[in-house]
Structure formats: C-alpha cells, structure tokens
N, C-alpha and C positions, 0 to 999 in steps of 0.2 A: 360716521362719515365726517370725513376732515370739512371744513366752511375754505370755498375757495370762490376768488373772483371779486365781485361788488365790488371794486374797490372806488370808482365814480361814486359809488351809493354811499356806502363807506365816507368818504373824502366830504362828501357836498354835509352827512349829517355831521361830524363833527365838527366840520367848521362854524355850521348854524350853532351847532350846542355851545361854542366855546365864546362866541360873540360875547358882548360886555353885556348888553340888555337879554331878558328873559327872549325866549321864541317860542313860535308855536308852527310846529311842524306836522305837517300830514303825509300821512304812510300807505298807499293801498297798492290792491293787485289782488289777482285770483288765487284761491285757497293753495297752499301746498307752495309757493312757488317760493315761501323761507322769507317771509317778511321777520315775523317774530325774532326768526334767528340772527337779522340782520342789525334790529336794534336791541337786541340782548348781547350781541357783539359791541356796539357803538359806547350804553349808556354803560354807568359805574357800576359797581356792587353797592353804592352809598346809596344809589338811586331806584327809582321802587317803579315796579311795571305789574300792571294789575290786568289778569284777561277776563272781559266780561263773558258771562253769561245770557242765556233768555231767563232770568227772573225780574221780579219787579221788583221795584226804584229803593225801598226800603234795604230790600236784604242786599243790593249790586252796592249802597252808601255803608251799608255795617262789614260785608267782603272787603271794599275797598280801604276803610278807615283800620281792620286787621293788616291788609299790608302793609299801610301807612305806619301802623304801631310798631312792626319788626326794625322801623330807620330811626323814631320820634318814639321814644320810650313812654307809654301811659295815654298814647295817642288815641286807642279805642278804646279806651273807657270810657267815650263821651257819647254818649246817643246823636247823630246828626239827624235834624228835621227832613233836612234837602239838600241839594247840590251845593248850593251857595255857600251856606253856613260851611260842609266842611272842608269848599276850596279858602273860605278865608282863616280859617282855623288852621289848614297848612300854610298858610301864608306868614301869619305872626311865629311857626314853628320854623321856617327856614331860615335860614340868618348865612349863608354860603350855598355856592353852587350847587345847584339840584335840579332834579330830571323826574320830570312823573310820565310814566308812560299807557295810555288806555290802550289796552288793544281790544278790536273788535268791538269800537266805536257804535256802529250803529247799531247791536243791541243794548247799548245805554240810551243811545236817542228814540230806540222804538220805545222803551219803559219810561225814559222820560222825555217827554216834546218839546219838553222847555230850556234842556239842555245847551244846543246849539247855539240859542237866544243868549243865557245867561254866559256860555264864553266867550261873544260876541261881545257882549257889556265890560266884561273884566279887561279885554286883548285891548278895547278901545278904549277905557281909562287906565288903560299901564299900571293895573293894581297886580300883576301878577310877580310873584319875586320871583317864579323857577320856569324852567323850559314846561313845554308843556307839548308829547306827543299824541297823534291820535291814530291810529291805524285800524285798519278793516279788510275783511274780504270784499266783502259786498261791493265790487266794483260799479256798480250801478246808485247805489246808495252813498258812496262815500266822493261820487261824484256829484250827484245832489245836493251832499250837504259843503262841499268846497267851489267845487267850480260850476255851479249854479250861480249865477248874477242875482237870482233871487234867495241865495240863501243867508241867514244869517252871517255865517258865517265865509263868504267872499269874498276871495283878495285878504283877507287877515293874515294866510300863514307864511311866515318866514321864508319856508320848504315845501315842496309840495313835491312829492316822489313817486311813479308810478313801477313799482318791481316788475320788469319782465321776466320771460325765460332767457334763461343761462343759454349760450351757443355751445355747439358741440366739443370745441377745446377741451372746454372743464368735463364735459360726460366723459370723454377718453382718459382724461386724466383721474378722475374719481376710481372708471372701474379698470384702469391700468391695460387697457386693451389695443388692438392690431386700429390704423386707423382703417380698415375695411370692417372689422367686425364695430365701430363706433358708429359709422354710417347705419348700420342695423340693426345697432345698441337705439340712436335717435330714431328712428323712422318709428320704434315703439312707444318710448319713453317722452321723447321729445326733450324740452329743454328743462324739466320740471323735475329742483333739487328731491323733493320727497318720492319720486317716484325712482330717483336713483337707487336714494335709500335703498327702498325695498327691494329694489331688481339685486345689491348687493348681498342680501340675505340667502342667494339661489345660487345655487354653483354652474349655470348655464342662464343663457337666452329662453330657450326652449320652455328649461327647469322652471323660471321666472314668471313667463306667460301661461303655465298649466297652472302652477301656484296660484296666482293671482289675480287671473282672470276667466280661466278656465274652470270655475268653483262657481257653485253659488254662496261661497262661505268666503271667497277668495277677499283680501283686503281691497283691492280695485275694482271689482265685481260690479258694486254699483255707484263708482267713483263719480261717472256724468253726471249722475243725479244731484248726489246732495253740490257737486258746481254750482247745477243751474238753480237750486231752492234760494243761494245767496242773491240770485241776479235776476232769476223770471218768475212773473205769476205763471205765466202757461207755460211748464216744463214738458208738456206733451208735445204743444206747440214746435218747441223749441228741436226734441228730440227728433219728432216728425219730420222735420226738415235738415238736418241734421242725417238722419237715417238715407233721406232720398240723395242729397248731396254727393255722399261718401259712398254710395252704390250706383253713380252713375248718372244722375239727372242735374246737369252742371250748369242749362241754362234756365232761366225764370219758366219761361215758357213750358218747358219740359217738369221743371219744379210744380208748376201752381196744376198741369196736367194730371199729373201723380200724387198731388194731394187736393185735390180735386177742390180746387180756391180757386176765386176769377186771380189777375196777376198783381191787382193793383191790390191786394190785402197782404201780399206777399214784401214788399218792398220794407216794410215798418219794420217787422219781425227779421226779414232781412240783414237790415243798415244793423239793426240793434246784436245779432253776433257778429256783427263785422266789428263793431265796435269793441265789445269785449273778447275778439280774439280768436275767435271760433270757427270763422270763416274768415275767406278773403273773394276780391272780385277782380280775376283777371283778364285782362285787355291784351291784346296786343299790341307790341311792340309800337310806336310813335302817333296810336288814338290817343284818343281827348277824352280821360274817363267821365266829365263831364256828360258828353253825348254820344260814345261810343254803343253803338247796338250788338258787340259783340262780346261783351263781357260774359267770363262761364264765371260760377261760384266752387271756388272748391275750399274743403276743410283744412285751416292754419297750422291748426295744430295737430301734431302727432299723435298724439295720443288718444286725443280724439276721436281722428280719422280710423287709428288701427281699431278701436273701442267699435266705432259703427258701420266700419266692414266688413271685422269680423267675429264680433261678440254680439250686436244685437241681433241679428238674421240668426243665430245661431242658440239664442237663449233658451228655448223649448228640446237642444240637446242638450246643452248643459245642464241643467233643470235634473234632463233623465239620468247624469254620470256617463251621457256617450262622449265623455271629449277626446279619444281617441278620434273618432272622425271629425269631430271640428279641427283638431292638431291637424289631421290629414289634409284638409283642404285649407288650412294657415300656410304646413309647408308649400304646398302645390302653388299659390299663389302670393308668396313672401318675394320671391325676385323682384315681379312686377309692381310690385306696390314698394318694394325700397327704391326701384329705382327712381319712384315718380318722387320721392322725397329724396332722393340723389340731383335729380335734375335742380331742384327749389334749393339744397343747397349750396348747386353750381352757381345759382345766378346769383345769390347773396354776396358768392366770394366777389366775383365780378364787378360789383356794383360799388359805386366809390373807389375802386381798389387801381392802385398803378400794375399794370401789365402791358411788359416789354416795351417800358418808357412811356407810354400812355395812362392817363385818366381817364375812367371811362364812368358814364353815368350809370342812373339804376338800369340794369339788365332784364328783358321780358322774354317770353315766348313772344314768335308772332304765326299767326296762320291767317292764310286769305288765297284771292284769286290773284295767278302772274298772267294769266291770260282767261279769253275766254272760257275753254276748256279745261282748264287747270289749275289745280291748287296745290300749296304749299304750304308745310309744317317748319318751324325750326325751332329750335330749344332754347337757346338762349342767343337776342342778338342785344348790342349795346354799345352806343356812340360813342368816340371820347368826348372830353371836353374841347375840343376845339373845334370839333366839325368834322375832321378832316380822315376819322378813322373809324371803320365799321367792325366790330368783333362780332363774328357769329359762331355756334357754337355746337356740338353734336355732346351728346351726353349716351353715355353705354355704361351698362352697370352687367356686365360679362362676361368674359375670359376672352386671350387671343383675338383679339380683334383687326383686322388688316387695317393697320393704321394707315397705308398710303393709298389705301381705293376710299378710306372715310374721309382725306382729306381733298381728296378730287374731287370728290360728289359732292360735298359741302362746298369748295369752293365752284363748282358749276348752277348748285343751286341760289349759293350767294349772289351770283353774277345776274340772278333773275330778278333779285329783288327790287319792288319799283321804288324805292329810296338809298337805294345802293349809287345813283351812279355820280359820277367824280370825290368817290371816297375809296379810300384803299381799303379791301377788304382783309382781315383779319381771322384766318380760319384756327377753330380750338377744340383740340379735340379731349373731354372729360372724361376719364376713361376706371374701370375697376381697376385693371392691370394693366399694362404693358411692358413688352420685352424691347422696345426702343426707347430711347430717353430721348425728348426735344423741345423745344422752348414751348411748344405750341400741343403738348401733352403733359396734361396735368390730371395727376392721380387724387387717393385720395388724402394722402398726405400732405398734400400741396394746398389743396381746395381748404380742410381743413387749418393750415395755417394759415390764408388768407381773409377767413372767417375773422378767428380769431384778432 
C-alpha cells in the first residue's frame, strides 16, 4: 500500500530533525495507525531505528548496539553495562547528522526504570550530539512518561506528535472506490492505515469482513484485545462497556444499569476511552458539556463500533463456523449502522468549513423538548461564525429521496427551534443520491471533499 497523506506530520518532523542542535522527539498513538511507517519515511538510511521488545535490559542494550553496528562499524563488539554507557559510546561515534530512533518506548522503560531519568540528565546537559526519537503505542504510558508534569521526562521534547486516524479521502483513495462505497469502506475500517491494508488483500467488502473477522483464525478477530493490553489493566472492564455502548445503552445511567455498577464507578473508566479514542460523549447542540445532563456515550471509532455490534454478540457462532448467519444479520442491519457513521461524517464536513459563504462552527445533533408535549431530533445543526446564520441539517443514507418535502419539514421543524429565532435558517440536505442538483444537497462526494 502506497504511504499517503501525514504530510503536517511529515513537515513538523523534519523540520525538528534538520534544526542545527540535537532534538528529542516523541511519537505516539494507537497500535496500527502507521507511526513506524511515518518515521521510517522521515529518518535517512544513515540512521538506525531499533523496535524494542518485552525482553530484559541486557539482551534490549546488546539488540540495540547490533543495530547501531550495521551504521558504526565494530560498534557491538563491545559488551554495554547499561543505558548510559552505550548512549555515550554513540556519542564519541557520531561526528555528523544522525537520527536514532526507539520505537516502542515503553517496553524499554518497563525493563529499565531508570531509563526515562537518565535521558532526562543527558537532554538537560546537552551532551547529546544526535536527534533522539522515541515512539510507542501505549497511548496511556507514553503519556505518562512525556506529558506528565511529574515525569522525568517533561517539557524536554522538541516534538511531541500524536498520530491520528487518517479521514476518509485517503481510504477512497487507497482502495480506488465509488465515494458511496467509501462511506461503507469507513464505517468498517475507519481511519486506520493497517486495517486498509488488509481490507486490500480481499476482493470485496463482504470478502474482507468474512476473512477477517468472521474467523476465529481471522487476522482482526481479536484485534480489540491486544488495543486494549497497550492501555488497560481491566480489558474486561473496558470491553464490558464497550459491548453495552455499541448495542444500545448510550446513557451512564442506562450503562451502569446494564453492568450492574452504581454510576459514580462508571465516570473513571468512562473519561479514560474517551481519552484514548474509543468513545465519545455527545451533547446537544449549544449545552455546556461541562454540566450538561444530557450527554449519550457512543463509540468514536469505526472499527470498534462494527467489532462490538457485530462480532462480540456473535462470538459463540463464529466459534461454531455459522458465519453464514452472523453475514445474514451484518447485511440485514449494514444500512443502519452506515448510516449512523454517515450522519458523524456529515457533521465533520460542516464543522470549520465555509458553506454558501459562511463559517460555521463545530456541528452537533441536538434533541430536546420544543414544547410541552413535544419533542425534537435533528442531525446536525451549526452556527456560523457571526451569529447570524443557523445550518440545520437532515441526513439519509437511501435512494430517491423527495428532496422538496425533506426540505419543508426541516425547515418547519427548524422554525421550532428555541434558539432559532432572529437567525436565518439554513436548511441542508445530506443525501446518498440524488437526482436534483442544488446548493443545499450535498452527496457523498461533496461531504467527503469537504472533510478532506
């Protein structure tokens, strides 16, 4: 698979690498999402990148001094005691620009604890003569040991990069698809380089998801797991909630019911996959996430989401080889679930973006009461920047749709809203297809270059 996109990422490391003094750069994000790839792109062929292991301290220093030997000729033929010794033993060996790269950091800090401390000592006496990166999955750990105030190592690096997932542009472009089938490419895959990968290796959608996750042999099979072993002690924990989420229990209360916790044990575990990406907590549209009581929790990520709606509930057939009927009831309810990740990418486009000469801020759902006896759903609404313009938004992920009765009911429904009034409203309608063209119908072609 061609490397496409990073180019911010790209741009920010080589400028650190080219400065006149040494740097020291930190690299993380969750497994798979093409860190490695990104600084195997960056650094030279002169420059030597080493992936650690879970072994201990001795044999991770005699590994590392063999890669160091392939740049620095005779370089491991020297037994190193410890860390020290043989970062300063590369030090009298560099004499020009050079790059040493650790990946998977914090299995050298779990083997050695002193680690951290001792690059801390070097960065703060400027004894170091070569760039110096450090990368990891462990999104939890590699935040610990950088942007921790208590850690050694804080405020030291140079760079400090968090790799996200990739937007839909680049999945379209990798597997060269309709932007209708990309919308349904993401909704499985999500933004995650490696999982392109492998969806390339299949010659369908379908083909892809029986392969690979439809197996108990399957490469993705128990892909959530080894995630969460980089980030959680309690993977059951994690999975548990996770599970109830992504099957329908979206608020706390409904959550802690279902897994049978009081609420307040819920919030920790909570905030902690919101943080690393796994969930999110949405509000409506112009609360105060602060103290809003109406937040639901749903799952961020694609992949995830499809993983625990419709492979965990389903594990005890696969197990058996029925995955003809797990397939059965993935197609049966594939619409519905693309289009709920149809909607999340409508409001992305939205959000920041100029439309029909407006700025408009971040885009939300909102639902609530317009009267006593009545309530209201809408998919995405969103302010411009000036105040003075309301976009609200209908989203169908269907065929033939009567464009000109979605755009009356939207704009009558608009007309209810209790923060609607002296803003001109903005009706828009998100559509699979349609057989009209007009400012205010936007496919998925559109949505997706707005992303982008």
């Amino acid at each position: 698979m061609k490397f496409v996109n990073r180019i911010e990422e790209q741009k920010r490391l080589t400028t650190t690498l080219k400065s006149a003094s040494p740097s020291f750069i930190v690299v993380y994000g969750r497994r798979r999402i093409g860190k490695s790839t990104l600084i195997k792109k960056v650094i030279s062929p002169d420059d030597v990148y080493y992936m650690a292991d879970q072994t201990e301290r001795p044999h991770q220093i005699e590994l590392l001094a063999k890669e160091i030997g392939l740049r620095f000729e005779g370089f491991d033929r020297v037994i190193y005691p410890d860390w020290e010794t043989l970062f300063q033993a590369l030090n009298f060996r560099v004499t020009e620009h050079f790059t040493l790269c650790l990946d998977e950091f914090p299995y050298l800090a779990k083997s050695s604890p002193e680690l951290p401390s001792l690059l801390q000592k070097m960065i703060d006496a400027k004894t170091l003569k070569y760039n110096l990166i450090i990368c990891g999955s462990s999104q939890q750990l590699m935040q610990g040991l950088v942007l921790d105030s208590s850690s050694p190592l804080y405020g030291r690096a140079s760079q400090v990069l968090k790799i996200s997932p990739m937007n839909i542009k680049y999945l379209r472009e990798q597997l060269n698809c309709t932007p209708v089938e990309a919308v349904e490419e993401y909704a499985v895959w999500g933004g995650v380089p490696r999982y392109w990968e492998i969806r390339l290796q299949s010659n369908s959608l379908k083909e892809a998801i029986n392969f690979n996750l439809l197996n108990a042999q399957g490469t993705l099979y128990e892909e959530p797991y080894r995630l969460f072993i980089d980030d959680m002690r309690n993977i059951v924990q994690a999975s548990t909630l996770l599970s109830l989420i992504g099957n329908g229990a979206n608020r706390i209360s409904e959550i802690a019911t279902r897994a049978n916790k009081p609420v307040t044990s819920l919030s920790g575990p909570l905030d902690k996959l919101i943080t690393l990406g796994y969930i999110e907590r949405e509000i409506p549209f112009g609360d105060n996430p602060k103290n809003s009581k109406k937040g639901l929790y749903k799952i961020a990520d694609p992949f995830i989401d499809f993983y625990f709606r419709f492979i965990v509930p389903n594990r005890s057939l696969i197990e058996l080889g029925r995955t003809d009927a797990v397939m059965e009831e993935i197609l049966t309810r594939f619409h519905g679930y693309v289009a709920w990740h149809w909607e999340n990418l409508c409001r992305k486009a939205i959000s920041g973006q100029i439309f029909m000469g407006e700025r408009y801020g971040l885009a939300s759902r909102w639902w609530g009461n317009i009267s006593r006896d009545e309530q209201m759903e809408l998919d995405i609404v969103a302010e411009s920047m000036d105040g003075k313009n309301l976009l609200v938004g209908e989203c169908k992920w269907s065929e033939n749709e009567n464009t000109e009765r979605l755009i009356k009911i939207l704009t009558e429904k608009s007309a209810k809203l209790p923060f609607a009034k002296n803003k001109k409203i903005v009706p828009v309608l998100f559509l699979k297809s349609s057989k009209k063209s007009a400012e205010n119908i936007l496919l998925p072609e559109h949505v997706i270059e707005m992303i982008g």
